[in-house]
ZADO-1210 file (C-alpha; in nm, 4 decimals, padded with zeros to 6 digits):
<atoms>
<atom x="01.4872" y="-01.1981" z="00.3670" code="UNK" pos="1"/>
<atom x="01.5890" y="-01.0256" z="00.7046" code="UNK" pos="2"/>
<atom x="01.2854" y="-00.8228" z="00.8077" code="UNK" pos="3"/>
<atom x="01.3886" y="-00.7051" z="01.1542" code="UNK" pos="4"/>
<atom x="01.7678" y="-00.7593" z="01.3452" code="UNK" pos="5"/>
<atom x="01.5975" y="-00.6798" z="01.6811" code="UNK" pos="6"/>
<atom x="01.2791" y="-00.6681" z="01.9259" code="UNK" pos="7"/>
<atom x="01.3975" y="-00.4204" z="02.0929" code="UNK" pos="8"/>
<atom x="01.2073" y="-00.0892" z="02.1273" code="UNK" pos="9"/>
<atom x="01.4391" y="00.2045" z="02.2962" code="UNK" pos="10"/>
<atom x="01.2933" y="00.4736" z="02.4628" code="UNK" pos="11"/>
<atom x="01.2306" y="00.7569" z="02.2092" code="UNK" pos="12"/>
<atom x="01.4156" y="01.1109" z="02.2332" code="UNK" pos="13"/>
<atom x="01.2646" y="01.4247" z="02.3844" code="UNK" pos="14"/>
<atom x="01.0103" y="01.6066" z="02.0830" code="UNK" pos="15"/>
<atom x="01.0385" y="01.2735" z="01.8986" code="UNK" pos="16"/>
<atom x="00.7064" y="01.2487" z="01.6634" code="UNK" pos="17"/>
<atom x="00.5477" y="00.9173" z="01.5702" code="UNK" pos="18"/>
<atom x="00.2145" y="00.8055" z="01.4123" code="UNK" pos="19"/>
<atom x="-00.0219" y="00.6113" z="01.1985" code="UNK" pos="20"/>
<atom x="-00.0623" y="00.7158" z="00.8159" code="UNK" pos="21"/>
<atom x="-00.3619" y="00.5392" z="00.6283" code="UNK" pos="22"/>
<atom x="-00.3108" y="00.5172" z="00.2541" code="UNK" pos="23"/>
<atom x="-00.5991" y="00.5091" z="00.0874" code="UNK" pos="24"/>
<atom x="-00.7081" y="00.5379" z="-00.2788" code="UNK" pos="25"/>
<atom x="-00.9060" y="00.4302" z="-00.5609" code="UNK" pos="26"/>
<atom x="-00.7171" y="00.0834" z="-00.7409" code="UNK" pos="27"/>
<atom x="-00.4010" y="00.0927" z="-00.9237" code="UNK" pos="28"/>
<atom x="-00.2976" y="00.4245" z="-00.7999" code="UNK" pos="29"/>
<atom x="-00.0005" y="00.3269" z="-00.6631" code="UNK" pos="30"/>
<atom x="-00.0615" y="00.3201" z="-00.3125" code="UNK" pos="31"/>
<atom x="00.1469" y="-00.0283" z="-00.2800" code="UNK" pos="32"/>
<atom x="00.4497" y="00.0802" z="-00.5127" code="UNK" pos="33"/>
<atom x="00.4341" y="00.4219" z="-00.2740" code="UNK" pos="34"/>
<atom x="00.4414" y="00.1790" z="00.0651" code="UNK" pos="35"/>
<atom x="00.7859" y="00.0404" z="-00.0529" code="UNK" pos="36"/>
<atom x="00.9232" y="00.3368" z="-00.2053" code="UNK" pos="37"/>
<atom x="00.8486" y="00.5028" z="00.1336" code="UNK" pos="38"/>
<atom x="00.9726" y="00.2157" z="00.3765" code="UNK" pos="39"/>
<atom x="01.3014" y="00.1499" z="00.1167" code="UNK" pos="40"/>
<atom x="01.2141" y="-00.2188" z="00.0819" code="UNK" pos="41"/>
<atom x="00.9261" y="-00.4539" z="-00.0921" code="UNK" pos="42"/>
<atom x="00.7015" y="-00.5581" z="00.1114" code="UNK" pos="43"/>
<atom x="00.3850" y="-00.4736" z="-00.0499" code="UNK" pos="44"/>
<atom x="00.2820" y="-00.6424" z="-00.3862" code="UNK" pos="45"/>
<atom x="00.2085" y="-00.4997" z="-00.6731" code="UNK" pos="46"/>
<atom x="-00.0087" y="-00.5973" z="-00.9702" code="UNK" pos="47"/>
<atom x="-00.2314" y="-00.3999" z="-01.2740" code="UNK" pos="48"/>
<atom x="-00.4995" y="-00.6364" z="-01.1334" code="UNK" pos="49"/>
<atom x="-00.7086" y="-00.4344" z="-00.9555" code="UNK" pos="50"/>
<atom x="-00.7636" y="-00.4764" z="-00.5345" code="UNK" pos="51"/>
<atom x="-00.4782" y="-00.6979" z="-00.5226" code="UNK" pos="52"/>
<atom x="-00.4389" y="-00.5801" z="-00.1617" code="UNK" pos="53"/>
<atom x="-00.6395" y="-00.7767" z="00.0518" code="UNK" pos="54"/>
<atom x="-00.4724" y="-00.7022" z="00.4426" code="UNK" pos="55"/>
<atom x="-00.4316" y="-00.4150" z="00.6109" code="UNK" pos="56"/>
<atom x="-00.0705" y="-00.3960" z="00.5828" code="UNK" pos="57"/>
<atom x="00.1588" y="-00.1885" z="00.8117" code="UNK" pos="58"/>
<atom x="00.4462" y="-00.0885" z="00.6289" code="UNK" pos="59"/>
<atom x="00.7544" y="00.1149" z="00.9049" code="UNK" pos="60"/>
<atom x="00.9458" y="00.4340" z="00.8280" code="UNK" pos="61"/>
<atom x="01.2258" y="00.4937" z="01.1144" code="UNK" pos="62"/>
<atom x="01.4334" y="00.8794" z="01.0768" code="UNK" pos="63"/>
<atom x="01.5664" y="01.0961" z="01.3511" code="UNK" pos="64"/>
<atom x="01.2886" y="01.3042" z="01.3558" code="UNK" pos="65"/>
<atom x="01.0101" y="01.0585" z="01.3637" code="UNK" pos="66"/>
<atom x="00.8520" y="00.6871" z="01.3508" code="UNK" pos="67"/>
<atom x="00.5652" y="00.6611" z="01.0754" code="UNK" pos="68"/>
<atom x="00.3656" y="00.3270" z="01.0414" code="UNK" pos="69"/>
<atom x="00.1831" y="00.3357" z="00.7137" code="UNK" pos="70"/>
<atom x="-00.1542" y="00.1198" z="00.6746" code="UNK" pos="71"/>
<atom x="-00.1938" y="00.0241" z="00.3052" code="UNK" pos="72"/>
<atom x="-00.5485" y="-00.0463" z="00.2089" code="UNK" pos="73"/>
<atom x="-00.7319" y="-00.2244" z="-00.0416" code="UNK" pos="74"/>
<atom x="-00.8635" y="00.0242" z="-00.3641" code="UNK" pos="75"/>
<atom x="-01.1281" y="00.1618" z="-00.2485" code="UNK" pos="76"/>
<atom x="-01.4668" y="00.1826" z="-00.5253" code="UNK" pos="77"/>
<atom x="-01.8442" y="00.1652" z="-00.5141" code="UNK" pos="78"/>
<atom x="-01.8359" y="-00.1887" z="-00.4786" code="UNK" pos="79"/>
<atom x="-02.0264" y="-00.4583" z="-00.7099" code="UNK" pos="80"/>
<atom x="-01.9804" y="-00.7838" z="-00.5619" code="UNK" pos="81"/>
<atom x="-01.9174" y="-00.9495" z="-00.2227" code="UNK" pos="82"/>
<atom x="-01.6271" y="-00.9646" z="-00.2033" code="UNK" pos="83"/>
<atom x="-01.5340" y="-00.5550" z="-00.2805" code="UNK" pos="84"/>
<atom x="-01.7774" y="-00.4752" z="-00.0392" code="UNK" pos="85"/>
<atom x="-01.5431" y="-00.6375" z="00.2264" code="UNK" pos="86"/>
<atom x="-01.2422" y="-00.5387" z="00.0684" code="UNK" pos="87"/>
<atom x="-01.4178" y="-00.1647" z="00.0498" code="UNK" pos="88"/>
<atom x="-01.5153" y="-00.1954" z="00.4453" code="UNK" pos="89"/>
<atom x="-01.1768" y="-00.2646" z="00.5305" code="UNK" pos="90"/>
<atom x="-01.0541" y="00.0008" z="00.4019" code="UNK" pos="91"/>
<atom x="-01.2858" y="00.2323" z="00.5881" code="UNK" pos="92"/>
<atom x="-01.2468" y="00.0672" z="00.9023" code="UNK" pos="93"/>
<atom x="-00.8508" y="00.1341" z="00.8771" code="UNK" pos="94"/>
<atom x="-00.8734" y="00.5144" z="00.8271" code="UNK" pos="95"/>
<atom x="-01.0507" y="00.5265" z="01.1905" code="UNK" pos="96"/>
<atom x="-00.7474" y="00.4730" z="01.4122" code="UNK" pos="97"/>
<atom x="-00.4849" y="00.6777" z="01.1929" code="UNK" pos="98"/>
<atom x="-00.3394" y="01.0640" z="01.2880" code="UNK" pos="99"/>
<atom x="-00.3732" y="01.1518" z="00.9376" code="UNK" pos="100"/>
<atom x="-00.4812" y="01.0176" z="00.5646" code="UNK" pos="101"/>
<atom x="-00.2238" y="00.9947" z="00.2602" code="UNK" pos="102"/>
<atom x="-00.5080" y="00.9951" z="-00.0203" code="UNK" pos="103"/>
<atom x="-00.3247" y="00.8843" z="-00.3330" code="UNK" pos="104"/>
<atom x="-00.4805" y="00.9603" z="-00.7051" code="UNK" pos="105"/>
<atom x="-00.3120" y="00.9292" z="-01.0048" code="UNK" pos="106"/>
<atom x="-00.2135" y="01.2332" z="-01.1534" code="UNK" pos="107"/>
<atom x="-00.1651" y="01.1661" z="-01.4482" code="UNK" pos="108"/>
<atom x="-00.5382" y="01.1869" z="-01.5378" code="UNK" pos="109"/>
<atom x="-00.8306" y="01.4193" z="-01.4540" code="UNK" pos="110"/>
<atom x="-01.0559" y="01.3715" z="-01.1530" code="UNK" pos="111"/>
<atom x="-01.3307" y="01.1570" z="-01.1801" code="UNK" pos="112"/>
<atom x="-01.6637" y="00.9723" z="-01.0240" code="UNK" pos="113"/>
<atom x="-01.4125" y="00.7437" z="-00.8102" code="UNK" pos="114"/>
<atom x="-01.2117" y="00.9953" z="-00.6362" code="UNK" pos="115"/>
<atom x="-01.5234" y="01.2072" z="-00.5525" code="UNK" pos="116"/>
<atom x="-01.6809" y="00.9625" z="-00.4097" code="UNK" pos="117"/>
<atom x="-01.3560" y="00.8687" z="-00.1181" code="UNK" pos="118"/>
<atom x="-01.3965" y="01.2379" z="-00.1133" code="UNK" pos="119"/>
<atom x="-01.6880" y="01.2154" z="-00.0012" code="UNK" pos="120"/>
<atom x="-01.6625" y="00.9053" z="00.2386" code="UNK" pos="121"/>
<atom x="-01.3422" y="01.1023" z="00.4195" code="UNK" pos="122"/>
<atom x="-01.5475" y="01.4142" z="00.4771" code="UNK" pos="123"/>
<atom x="-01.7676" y="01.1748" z="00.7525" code="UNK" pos="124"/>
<atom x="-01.4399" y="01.1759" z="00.9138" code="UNK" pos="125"/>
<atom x="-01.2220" y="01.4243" z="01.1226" code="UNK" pos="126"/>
<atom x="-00.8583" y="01.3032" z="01.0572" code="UNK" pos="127"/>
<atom x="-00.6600" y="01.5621" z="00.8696" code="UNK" pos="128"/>
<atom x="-00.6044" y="01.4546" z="00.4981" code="UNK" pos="129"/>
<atom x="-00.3253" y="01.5018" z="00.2647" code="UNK" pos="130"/>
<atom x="-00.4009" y="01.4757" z="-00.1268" code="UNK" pos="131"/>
<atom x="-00.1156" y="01.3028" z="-00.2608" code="UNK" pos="132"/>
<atom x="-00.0686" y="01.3349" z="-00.6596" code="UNK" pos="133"/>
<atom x="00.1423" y="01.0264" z="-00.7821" code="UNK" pos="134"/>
<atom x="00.3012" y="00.9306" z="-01.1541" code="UNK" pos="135"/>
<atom x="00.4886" y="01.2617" z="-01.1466" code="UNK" pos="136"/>
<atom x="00.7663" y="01.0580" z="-01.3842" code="UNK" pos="137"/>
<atom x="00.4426" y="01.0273" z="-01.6715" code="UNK" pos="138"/>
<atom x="00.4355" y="01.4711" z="-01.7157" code="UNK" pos="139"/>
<atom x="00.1018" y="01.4718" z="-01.9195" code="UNK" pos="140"/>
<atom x="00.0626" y="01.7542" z="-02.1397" code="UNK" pos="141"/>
<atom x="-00.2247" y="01.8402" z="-01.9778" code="UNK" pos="142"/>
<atom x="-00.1092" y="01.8534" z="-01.5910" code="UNK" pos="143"/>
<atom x="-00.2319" y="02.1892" z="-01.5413" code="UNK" pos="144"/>
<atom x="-00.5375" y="02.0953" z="-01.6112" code="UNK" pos="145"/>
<atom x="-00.5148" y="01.7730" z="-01.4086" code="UNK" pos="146"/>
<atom x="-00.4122" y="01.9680" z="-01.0999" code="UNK" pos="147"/>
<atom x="-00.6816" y="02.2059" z="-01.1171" code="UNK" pos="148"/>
<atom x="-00.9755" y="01.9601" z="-01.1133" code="UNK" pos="149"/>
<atom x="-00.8421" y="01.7924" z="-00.8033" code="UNK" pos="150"/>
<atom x="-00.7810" y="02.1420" z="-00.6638" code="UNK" pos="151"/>
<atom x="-01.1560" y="02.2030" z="-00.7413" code="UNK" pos="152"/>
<atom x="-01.2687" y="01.8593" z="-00.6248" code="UNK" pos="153"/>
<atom x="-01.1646" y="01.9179" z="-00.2801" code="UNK" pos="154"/>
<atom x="-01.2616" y="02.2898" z="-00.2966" code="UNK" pos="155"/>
<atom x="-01.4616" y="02.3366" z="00.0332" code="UNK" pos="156"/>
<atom x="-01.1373" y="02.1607" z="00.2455" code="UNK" pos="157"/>
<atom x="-00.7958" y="02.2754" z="00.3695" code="UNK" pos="158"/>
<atom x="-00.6320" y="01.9998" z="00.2274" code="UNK" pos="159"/>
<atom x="-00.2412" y="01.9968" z="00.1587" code="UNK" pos="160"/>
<atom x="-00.1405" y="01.9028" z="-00.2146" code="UNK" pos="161"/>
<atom x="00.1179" y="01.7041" z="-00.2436" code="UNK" pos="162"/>
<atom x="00.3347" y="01.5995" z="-00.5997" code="UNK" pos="163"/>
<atom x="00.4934" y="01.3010" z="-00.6411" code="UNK" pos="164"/>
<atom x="00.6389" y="00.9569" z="-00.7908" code="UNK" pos="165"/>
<atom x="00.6073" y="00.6596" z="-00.6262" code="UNK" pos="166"/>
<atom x="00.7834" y="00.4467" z="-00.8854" code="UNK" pos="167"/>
<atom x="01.0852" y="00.6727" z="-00.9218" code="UNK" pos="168"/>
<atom x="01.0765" y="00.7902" z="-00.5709" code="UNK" pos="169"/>
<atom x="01.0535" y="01.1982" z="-00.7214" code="UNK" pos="170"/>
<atom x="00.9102" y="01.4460" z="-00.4432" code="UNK" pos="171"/>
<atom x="00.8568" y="01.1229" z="-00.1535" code="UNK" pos="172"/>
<atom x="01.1073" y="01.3112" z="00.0740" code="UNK" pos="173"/>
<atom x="00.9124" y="01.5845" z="00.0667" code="UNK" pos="174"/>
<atom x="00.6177" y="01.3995" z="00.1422" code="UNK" pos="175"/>
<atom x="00.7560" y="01.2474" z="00.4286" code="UNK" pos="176"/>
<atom x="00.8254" y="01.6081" z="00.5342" code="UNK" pos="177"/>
<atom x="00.4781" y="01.6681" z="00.5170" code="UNK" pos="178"/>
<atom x="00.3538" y="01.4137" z="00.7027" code="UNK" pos="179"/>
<atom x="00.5614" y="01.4375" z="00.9864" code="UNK" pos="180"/>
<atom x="00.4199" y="01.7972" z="01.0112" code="UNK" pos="181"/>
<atom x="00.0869" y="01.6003" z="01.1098" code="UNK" pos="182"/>
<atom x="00.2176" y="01.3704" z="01.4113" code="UNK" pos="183"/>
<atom x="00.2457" y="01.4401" z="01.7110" code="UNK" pos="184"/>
<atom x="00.5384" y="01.3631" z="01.9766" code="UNK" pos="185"/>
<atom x="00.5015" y="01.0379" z="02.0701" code="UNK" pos="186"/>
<atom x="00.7475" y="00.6808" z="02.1152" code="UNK" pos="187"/>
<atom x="00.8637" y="00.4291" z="01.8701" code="UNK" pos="188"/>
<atom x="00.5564" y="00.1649" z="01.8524" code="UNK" pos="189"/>
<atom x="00.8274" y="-00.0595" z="01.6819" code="UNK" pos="190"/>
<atom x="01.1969" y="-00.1354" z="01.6898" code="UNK" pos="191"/>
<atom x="01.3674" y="00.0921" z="01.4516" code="UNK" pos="192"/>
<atom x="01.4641" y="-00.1387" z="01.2125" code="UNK" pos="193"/>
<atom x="01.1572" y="-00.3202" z="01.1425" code="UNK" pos="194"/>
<atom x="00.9817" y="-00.2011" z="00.8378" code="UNK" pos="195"/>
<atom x="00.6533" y="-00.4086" z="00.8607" code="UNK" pos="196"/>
<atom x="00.4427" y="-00.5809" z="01.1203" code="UNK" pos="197"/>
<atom x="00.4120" y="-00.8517" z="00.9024" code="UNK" pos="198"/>
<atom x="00.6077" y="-01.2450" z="00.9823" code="UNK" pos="199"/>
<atom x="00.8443" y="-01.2663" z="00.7229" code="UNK" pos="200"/>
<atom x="00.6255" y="-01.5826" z="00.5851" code="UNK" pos="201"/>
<atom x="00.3236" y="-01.3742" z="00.5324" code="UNK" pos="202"/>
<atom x="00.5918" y="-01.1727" z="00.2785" code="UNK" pos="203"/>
<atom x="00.7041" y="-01.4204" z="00.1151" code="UNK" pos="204"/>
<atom x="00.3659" y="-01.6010" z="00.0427" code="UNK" pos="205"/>
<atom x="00.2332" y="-01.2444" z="-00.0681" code="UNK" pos="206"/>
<atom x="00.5264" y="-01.2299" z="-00.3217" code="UNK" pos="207"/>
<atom x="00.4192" y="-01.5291" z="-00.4589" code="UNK" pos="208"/>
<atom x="00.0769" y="-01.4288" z="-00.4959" code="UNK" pos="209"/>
<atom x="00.2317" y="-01.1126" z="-00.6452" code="UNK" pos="210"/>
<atom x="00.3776" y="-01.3466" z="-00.9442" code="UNK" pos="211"/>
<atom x="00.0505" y="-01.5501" z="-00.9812" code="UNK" pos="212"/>
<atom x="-00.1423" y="-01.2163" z="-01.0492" code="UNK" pos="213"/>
<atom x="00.1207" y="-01.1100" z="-01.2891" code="UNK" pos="214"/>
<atom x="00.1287" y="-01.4175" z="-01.4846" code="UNK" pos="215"/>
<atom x="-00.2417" y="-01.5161" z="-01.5028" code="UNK" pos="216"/>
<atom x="-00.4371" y="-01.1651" z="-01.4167" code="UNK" pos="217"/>
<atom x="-00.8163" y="-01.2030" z="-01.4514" code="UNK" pos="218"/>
<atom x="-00.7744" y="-01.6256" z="-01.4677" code="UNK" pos="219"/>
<atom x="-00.7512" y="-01.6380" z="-01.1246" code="UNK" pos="220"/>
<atom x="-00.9190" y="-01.4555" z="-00.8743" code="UNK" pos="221"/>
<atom x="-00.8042" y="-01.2830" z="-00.5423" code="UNK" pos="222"/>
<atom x="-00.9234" y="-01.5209" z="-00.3335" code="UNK" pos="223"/>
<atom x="-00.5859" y="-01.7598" z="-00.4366" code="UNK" pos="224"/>
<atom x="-00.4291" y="-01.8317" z="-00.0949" code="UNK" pos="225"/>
<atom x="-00.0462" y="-01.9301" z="-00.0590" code="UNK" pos="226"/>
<atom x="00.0657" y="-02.1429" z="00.2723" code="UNK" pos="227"/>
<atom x="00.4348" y="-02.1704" z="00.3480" code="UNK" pos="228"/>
<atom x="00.5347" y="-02.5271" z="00.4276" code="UNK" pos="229"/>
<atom x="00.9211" y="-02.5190" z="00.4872" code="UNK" pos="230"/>
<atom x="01.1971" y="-02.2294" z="00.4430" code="UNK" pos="231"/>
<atom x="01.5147" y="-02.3274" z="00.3643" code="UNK" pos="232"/>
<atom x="01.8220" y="-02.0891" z="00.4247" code="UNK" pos="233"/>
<atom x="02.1038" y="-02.1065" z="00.2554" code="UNK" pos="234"/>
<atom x="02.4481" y="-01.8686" z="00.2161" code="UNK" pos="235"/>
<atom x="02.3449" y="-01.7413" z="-00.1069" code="UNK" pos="236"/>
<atom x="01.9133" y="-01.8383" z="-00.1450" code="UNK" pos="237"/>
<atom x="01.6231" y="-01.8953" z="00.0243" code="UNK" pos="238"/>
<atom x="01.4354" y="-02.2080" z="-00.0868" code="UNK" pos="239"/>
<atom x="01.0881" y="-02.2265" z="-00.0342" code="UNK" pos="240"/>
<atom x="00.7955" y="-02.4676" z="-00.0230" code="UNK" pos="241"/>
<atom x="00.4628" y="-02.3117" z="-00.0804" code="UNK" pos="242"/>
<atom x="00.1201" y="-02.4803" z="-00.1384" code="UNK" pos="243"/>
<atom x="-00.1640" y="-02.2672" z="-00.3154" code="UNK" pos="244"/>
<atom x="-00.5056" y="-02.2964" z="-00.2846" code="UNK" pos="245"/>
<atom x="-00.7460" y="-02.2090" z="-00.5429" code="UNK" pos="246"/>
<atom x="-01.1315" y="-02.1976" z="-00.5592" code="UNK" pos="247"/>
<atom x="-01.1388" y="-02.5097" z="-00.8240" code="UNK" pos="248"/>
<atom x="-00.9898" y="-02.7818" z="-00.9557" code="UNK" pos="249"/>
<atom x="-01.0282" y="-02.6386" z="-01.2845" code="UNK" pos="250"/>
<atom x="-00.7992" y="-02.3524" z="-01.1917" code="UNK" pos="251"/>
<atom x="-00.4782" y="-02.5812" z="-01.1296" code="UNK" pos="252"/>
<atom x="-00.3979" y="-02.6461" z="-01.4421" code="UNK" pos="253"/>
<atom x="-00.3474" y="-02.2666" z="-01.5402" code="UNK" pos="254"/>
<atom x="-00.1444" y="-02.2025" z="-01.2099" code="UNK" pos="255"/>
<atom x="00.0366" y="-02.4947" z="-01.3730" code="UNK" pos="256"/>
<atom x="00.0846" y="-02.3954" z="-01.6824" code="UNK" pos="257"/>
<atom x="00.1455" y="-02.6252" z="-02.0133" code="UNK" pos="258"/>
<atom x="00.4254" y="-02.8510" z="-01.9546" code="UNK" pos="259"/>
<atom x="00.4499" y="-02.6618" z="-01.5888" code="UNK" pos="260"/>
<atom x="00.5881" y="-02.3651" z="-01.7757" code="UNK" pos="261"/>
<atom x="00.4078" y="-02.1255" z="-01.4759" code="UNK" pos="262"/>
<atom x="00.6087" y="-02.3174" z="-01.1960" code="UNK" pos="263"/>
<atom x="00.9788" y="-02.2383" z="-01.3522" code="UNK" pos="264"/>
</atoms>
């Protein structure tokens, strides 16, 4: 896994644009699948299980024209426990520092409660704000329909609407486009080959955590922690030694699995 060939950051051309781009979104919209669609590599997991993002991940988009760093955020909700508050908070504290908002709904269903109320929590904010329509591929029957109740949602703001697919990758060049419309000139913040502030570690044990989601969904909870112990490199694979941590002892024999099924 070769995250970055250099440190190196060159001195950025003459009308060069570059800038931060917070994602933001309720859960399961897509807003991870979007981060590596738009960067061209994984390097943010995925999972139905709701809030599986727990860092404020920066995810690095080099061109010609411009340098975007993209700040995925956890799914953001009127939060019921601890533990969403934080994740919620997070979220809000990320959109702060940004040049402009990507917020992601899922298009392939009408508005509801959720979105109207990040609606409502980004109009306490003055960062411009670009609606972002994802699961073009799915083509509901009923998409005009689904278009006009976000176009009514957000009614009383300027906002740019913006169609596309994060799993297929349908319409994300032109929402690049769009979004370098909203940065201004400015110099790489990272060498042009990196795609993530991230260590490479902190990827891999996040991929793992990625499968342990998958596998067991609600059984074990997001607060499941992966350490890295040893990387081995090899011509052809990358061995690794993990250890995860879980909340109880109870909870190692599903990680497990019968007969250690889970760890094959």
């Amino acid at each position: 896994m070769e995250l970055s060939t250099s440190m190196i950051i060159p001195v950025a051309p003459a009308g060069y644009k570059s800038g931060f781009v917070g994602i933001i979104g309720r859960p399961n919209v897509g807003k991870s699948t979007l981060m590596n669609q738009l960067v061209g590599q994984k390097i943010a997991i995925t999972s139905p299980v709701a809030q599986t993002t727990r860092n404020r991940l920066r995810g690095i988009l080099t061109t010609e024209a411009a340098q975007m760093i993209f700040v995925d955020t956890p799914g953001i909700h009127k939060p019921h426990h601890q533990l969403g508050k934080v994740l919620v908070q997070n979220a809000k504290i990320a959109i702060q520092s940004v040049d402009v908002v990507l917020l992601v709904v899922d298009g392939s269903v009408i508005a509801g409660g959720g979105d109207r109320y990040i609606i409502d929590l980004l109009n306490k904010i003055h960062i411009p704000v670009i609606l972002g329509l994802n699961k073009l591929d799915l083509q509901p029957q009923d998409h005009e329909e689904i278009e006009a109740s976000y176009h009514q949602l957000i009614a009383p703001h300027s906002w740019q609407i913006v169609k596309f697919s994060a799993l297929t990758g349908e319409g994300v060049e032109g929402l690049q486009d769009l979004l370098i419309e909203h940065l201004e000139a400015g110099p790489y913040y990272y060498p042009p080959d990196l795609v993530t502030d991230q260590p490479e570690r902190f990827i891999m044990g996040e991929l793992i955590r990625e499968q342990i989601l998958l596998l067991t969904r609600e059984e074990i909870p997001h607060s499941v922690a992966i350490a890295i112990d040893r990387v081995e490199e090899e011509t052809t694979i990358t061995r690794i030694l993990a250890t995860i941590h879980v909340e109880r002892s109870s909870q190692k024999g599903i990680i497990i699995g019968k007969g250690g099924n889970m760890l094959k």
